[in-house]
C-alpha positions as semicolon CSV with decimal commas, in nm:
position;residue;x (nm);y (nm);z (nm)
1;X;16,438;8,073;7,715
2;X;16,564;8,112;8,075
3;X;17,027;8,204;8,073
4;X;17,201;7,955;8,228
5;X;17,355;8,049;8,526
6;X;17,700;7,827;8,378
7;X;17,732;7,599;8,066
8;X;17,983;7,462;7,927
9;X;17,986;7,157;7,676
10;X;17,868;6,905;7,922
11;X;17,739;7,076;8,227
12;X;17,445;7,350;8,232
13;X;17,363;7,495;8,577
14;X;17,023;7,693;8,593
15;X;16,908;7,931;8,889
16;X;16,528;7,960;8,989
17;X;16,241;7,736;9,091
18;X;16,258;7,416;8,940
19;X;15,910;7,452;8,839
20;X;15,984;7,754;8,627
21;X;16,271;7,643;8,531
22;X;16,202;7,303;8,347
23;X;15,904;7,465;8,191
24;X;16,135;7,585;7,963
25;X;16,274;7,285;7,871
26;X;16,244;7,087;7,587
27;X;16,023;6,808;7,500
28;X;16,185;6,459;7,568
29;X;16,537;6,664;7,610
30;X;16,635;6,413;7,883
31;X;16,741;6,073;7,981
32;X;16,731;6,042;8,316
33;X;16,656;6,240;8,626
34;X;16,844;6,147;8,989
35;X;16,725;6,355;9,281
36;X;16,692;6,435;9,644
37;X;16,432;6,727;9,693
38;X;16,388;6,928;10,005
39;X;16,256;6,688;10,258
40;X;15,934;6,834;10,398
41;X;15,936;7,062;10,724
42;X;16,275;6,979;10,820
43;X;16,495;7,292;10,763
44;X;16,497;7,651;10,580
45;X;16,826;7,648;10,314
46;X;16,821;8,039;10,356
47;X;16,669;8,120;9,972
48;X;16,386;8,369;10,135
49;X;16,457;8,780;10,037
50;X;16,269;9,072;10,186
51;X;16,061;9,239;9,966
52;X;15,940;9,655;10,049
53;X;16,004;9,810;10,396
54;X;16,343;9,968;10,471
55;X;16,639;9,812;10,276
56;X;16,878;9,981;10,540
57;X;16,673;9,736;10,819
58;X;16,785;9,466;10,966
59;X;16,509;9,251;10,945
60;X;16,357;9,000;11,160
61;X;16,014;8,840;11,201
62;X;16,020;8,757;11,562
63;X;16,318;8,519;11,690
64;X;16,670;8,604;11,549
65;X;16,818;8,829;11,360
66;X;16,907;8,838;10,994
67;X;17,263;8,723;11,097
68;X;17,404;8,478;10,816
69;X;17,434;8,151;11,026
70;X;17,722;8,016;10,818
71;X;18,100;8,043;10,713
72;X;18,002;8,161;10,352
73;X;17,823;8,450;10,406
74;X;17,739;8,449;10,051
75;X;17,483;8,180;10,122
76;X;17,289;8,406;10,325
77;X;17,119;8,170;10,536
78;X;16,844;8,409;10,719
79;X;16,779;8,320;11,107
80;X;16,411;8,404;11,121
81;X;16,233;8,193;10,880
82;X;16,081;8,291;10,587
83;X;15,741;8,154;10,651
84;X;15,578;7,923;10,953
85;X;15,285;7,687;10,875
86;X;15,246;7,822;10,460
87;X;15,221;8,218;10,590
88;X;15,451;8,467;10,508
89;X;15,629;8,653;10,769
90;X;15,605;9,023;10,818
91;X;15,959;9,212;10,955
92;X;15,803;9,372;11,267
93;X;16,063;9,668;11,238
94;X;15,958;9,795;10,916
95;X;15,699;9,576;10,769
96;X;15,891;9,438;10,483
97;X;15,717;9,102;10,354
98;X;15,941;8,755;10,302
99;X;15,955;8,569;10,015
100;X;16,043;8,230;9,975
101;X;16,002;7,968;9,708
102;X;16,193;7,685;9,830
103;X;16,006;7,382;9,859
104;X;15,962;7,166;10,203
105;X;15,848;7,444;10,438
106;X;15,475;7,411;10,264
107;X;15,211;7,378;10,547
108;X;15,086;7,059;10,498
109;X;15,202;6,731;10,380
110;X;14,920;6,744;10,145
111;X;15,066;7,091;10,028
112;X;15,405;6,906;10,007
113;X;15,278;6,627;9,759
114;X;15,093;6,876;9,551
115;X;15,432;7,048;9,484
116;X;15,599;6,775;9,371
117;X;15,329;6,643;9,137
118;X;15,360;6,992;8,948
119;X;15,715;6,927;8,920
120;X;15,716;6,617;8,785
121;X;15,412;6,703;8,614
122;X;15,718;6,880;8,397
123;X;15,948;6,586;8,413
124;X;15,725;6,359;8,216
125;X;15,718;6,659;7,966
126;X;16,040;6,638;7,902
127;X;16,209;6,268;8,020
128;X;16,221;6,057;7,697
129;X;15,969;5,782;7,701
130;X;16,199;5,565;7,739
131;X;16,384;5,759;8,068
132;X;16,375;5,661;8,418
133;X;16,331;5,918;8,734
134;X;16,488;5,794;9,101
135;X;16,361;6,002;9,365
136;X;16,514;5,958;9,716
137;X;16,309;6,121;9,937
138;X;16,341;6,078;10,370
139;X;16,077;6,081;10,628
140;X;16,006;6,267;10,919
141;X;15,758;6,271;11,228
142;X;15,473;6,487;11,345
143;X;15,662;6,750;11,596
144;X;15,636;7,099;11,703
145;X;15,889;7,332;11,629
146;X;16,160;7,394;11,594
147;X;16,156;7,025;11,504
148;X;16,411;6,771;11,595
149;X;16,684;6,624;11,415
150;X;16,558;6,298;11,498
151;X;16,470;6,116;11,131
152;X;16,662;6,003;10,844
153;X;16,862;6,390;10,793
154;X;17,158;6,267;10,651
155;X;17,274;6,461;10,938
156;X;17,631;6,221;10,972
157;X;17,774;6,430;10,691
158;X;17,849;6,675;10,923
159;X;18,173;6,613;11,067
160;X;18,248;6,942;11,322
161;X;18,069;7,145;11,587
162;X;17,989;7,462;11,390
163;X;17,849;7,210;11,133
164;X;17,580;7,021;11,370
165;X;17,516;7,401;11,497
166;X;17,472;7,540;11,130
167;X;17,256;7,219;11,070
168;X;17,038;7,299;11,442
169;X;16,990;7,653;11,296
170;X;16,849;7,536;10,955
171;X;16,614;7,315;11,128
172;X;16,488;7,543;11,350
173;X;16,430;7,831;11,118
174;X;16,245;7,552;10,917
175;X;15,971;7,599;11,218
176;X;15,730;7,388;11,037
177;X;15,448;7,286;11,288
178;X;15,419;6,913;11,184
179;X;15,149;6,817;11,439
180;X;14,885;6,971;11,223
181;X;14,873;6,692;11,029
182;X;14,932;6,402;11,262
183;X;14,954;6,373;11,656
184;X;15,311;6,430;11,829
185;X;15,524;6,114;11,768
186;X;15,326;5,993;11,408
187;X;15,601;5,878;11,154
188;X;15,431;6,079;10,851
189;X;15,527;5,848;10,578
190;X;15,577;6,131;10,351
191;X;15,810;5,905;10,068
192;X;15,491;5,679;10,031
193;X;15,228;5,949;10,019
194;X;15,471;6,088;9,735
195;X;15,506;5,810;9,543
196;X;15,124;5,675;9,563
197;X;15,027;6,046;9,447
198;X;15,258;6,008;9,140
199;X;15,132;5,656;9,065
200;X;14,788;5,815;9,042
201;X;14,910;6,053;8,789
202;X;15,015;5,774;8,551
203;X;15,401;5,720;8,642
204;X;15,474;5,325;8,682
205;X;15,655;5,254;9,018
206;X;15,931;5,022;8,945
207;X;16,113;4,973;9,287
208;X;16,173;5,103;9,620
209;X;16,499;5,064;9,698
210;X;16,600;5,092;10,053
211;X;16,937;5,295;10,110
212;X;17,063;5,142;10,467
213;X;17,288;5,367;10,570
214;X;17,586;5,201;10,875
215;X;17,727;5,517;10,980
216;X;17,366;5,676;11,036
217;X;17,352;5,938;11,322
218;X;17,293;5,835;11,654
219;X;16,943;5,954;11,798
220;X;16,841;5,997;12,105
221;X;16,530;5,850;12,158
222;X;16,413;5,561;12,390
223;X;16,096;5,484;12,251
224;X;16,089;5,401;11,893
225;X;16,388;5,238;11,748
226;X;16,628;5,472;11,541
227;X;16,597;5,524;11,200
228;X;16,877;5,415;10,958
229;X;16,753;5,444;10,593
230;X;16,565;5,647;10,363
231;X;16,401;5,535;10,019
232;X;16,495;5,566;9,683
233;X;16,213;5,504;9,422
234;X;16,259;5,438;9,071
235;X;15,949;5,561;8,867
236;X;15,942;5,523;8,461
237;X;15,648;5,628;8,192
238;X;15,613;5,321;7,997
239;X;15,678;4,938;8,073
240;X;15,942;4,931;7,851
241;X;16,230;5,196;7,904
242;X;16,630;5,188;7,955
243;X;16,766;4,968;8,177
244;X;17,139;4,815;8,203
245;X;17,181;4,564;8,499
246;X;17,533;4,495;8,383
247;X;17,742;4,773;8,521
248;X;17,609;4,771;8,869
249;X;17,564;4,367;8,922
250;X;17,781;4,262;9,258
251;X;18,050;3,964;9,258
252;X;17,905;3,635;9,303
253;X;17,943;3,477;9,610
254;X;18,058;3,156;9,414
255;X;18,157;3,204;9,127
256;X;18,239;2,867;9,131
257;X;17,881;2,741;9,063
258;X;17,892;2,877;8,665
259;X;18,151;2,563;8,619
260;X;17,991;2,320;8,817
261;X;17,699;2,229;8,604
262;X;17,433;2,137;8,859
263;X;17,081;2,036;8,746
264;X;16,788;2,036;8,924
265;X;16,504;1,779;8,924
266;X;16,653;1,576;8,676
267;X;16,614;1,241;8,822
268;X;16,262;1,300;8,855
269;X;16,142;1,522;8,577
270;X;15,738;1,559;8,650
271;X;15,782;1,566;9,017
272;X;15,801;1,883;9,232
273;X;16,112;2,090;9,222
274;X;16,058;2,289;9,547
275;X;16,200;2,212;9,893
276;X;16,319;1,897;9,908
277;X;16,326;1,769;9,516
278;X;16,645;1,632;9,384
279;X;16,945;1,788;9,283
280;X;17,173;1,584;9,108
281;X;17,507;1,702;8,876
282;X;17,597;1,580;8,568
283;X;17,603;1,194;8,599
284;X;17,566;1,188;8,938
285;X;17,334;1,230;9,221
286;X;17,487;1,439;9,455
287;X;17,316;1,200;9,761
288;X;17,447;0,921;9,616
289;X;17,253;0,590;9,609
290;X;17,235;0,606;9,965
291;X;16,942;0,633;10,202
292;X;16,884;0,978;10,090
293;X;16,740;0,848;9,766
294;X;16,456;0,670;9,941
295;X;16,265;1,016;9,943
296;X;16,189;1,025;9,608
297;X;15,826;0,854;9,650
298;X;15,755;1,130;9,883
299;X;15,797;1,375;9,652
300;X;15,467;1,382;9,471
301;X;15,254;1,400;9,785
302;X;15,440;1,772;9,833
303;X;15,273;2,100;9,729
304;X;15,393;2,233;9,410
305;X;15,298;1,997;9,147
306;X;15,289;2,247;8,924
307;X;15,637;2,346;8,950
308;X;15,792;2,130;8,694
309;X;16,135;2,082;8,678
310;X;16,307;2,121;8,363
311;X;16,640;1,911;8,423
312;X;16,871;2,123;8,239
313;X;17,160;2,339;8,376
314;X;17,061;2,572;8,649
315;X;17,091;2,946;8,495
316;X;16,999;3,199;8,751
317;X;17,390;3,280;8,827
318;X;17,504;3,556;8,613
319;X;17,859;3,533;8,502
320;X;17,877;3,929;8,488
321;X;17,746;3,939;8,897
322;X;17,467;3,933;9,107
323;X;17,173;4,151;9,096
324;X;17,241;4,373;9,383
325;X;16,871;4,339;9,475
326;X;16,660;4,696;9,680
327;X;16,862;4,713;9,982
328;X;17,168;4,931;9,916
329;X;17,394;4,990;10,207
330;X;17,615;5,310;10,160
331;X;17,784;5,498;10,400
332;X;17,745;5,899;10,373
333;X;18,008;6,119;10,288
334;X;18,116;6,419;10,475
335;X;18,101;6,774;10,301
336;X;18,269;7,005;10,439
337;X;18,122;7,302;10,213
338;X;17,829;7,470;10,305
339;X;17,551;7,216;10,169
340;X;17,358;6,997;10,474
341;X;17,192;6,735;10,216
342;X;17,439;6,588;10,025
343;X;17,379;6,197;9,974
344;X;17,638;5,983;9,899
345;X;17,801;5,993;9,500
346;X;17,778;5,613;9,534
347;X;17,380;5,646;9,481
348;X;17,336;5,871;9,142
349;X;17,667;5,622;9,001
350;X;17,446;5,346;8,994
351;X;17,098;5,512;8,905
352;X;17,284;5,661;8,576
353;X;17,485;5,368;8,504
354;X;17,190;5,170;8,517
355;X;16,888;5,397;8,405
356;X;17,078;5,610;8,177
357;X;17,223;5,532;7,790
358;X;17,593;5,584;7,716
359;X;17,612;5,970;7,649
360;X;17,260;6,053;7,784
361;X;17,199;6,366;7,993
362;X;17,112;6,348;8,346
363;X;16,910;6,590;8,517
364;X;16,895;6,708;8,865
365;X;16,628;6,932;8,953
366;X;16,697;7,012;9,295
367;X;17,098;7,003;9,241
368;X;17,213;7,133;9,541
369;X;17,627;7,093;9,549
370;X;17,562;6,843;9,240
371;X;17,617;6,503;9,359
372;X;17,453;6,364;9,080
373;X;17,645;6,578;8,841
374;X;17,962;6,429;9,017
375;X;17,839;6,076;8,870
376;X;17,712;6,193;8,533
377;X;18,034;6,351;8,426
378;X;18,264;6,048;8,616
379;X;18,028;5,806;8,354
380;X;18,052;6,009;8,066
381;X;17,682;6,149;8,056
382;X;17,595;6,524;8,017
383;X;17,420;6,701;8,331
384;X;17,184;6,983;8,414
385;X;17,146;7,113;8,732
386;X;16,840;7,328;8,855
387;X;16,889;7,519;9,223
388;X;16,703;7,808;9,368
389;X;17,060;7,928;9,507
390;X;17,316;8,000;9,301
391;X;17,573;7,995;9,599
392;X;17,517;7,636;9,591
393;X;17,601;7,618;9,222
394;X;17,917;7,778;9,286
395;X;17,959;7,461;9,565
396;X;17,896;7,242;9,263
397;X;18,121;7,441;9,006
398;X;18,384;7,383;9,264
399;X;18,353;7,023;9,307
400;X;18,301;6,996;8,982
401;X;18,622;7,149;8,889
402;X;18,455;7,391;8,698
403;X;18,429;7,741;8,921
404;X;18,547;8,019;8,717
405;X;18,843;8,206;8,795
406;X;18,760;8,508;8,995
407;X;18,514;8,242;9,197
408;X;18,812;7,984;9,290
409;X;18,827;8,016;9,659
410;X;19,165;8,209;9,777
411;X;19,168;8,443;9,399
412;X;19,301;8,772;9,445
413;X;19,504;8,719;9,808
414;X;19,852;8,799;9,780
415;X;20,049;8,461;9,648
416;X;20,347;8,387;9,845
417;X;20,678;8,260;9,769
418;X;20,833;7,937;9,972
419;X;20,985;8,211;10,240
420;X;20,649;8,268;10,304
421;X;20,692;8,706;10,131
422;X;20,452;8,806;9,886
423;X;20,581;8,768;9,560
């Protein structure tokens, strides 16, 4: 069984390809699964490693150096990228080969998909029957590189200059050539070809919720309009599985309406209750016995016969809230540590709360700076969190407030009195 990189008694962090990784799971060990995986050809996260050659070298595989292009060197984010178009790259100084596992730099979409299947080839392994899986996933278009930051990046989280430049670096040592699969310009559709892969592998698609986003990123293009959401899908195993509509339902516009009784079609029960039928509350029409009354012989003539109406109390209203429907709009959050993908906590909140029982364990297989481990522990759920880096786990471990001592950011400096002396 693969060591957790950090456990305690509700949070277990594990290093290493996801793939590897949650074949070592158990069987139906988890509830639910929130996620955000590498989108495809987009950027390089810095996880590649030389392998042979000289260690003393300072490698490079044409453009750049091996430079960390960060604050936290410890990320070691790698300016020549570890492989263009699926091949790996070769140091020209000393012939060391690169190796990289991370996923989105495959050199296809079709390579892309395939990936993913394997993966959650393992999550229906070990999600309980009765689990759900939301997979937000972003689109990109068919570019050369070093691509352009001009699709759904989640690129507003980046709130300075040396951020957008860290961010320009990652994309461009991504250098995936994305015209290989589609002319320049194509929007690739990648979230779709995703999701109609895993419905052929026997996962039901349940929604696909559309995360509008008001504080997108500008773009500068003048031919397409810009893009300002990205997809969330919810997939399950079996019709029947957890769901809770309760905690996430939305304030009714009215609430009014759950006292007011009305009833529709009960003044002319057998006629159609579509456009146009009457409404009428209790003991009274609400046109009156006006003119308005008069079109009740037109009634039958309409389309909808079928549509009886039942004339008792109308039900849809919820007295708990609305159903806040597929469109979620949800500002991103800025983080100022050295993650570029984090989406907003606002989106795993409502996945668990909805798709995950009280004291269930969440899993995140591409956990980055753990987002969705922020959510499962704020609602009382246990979390696992799977990343190739383990830099980025000390991220999460920090905004988790979790990061062991001799990791806490400022241990070991000289404390300070309030004069400002070492003490």
């Amino acid at each position: 069984m693969i060591t957790p990189y950090f456990s305690c008694k509700d949070v277990t962090l594990y290093t290493g390809d996801a793939r590897d990784v949650l074949s070592q799971l158990p069987d139906r060990s988890v509830d639910c699964v929130v996620t955000s995986p590498p989108y495809w050809g987009l950027r390089d996260y810095g996880t590649g490693r030389w392998i042979g050659g000289n260690p003393s070298c300072a490698h490079s595989a044409g453009r750049g150096t091996n430079t960390a292009q960060t604050k936290h060197p410890s990320l070691g984010y790698p300016a020549s990228a570890a492989h263009r178009g699926g091949n790996p790259r070769t140091c020209q100084r000393c012939g060391a080969i690169r190796e990289d596992r991370q996923y989105g730099l495959e050199a296809t979409p079709e390579e892309y998909v395939e990936t993913l299947r394997v993966v959650f080839t393992e999550l229906h392994r070990i999600l309980v029957d009765t689990g759900t899986v939301w997979l937000n996933l972003g689109d990109s278009y068919s570019s050369t590189p070093p691509g352009h930051t001009n699709n759904p990046m989640r690129t507003s989280t980046l709130t300075s200059r040396a951020a957008v430049a860290r961010l320009r670096d990652s994309v461009q040592r991504a250098d995936v050539d994305r015209t290989k699969a589609l002319p320049r310009k194509n929007l690739i559709g990648m979230p779709w070809r995703v999701a109609f892969a895993l419905q052929s592998d026997g996962w039901i698609l349940r929604n696909a919720i559309v995360w509008h986003k008001p504080n997108a990123m500008p773009e500068s293009v003048r031919d397409r309009l810009s893009s300002r959401h990205e997809l969330l899908f919810l997939f399950v195993k079996q019709q029947r599985y957890f769901f809770n509509l309760d905690p996430i339902r939305e304030p009714l516009a009215r609430p009014e309406v759950l006292t007011e009784g009305l009833v529709i079609g009960g003044a002319n029960k057998g006629r159609h209750a579509g456009i146009g039928a009457t409404a009428r509350r209790r003991g009274n029409s609400i046109y009156g016995n006006g003119k308005y009354s008069s079109i009740a012989p037109f009634l039958a003539k309409l389309p909808g016969e079928a549509l009886r109406p039942t004339g008792e109390r109308h039900s849809a209203a919820n007295a708990n809230g609305k159903n806040p429907g597929d469109v979620w709009s949800l500002s991103t959050r800025p983080l100022k540590a050295a993650h570029f993908a984090t989406f907003p906590v606002d989106i795993p909140l409502r996945c668990i709360a909805a798709g995950c029982p009280p004291k269930g364990v969440v899993l995140d297989p591409f956990s980055g700076a753990a987002t969705t481990g922020l959510a499962a522990r704020q609602l009382e759920r246990s979390y696992i969190g799977v990343d190739l880096n383990s830099a980025f786990h000390d991220i999460a471990l920090n905004r988790l407030g979790l990061l062991p001592k001799e990791k806490a950011p400022g241990y070991g400096r000289p404390r300070r009195n309030a004069t400002g002396r070492v003490a």
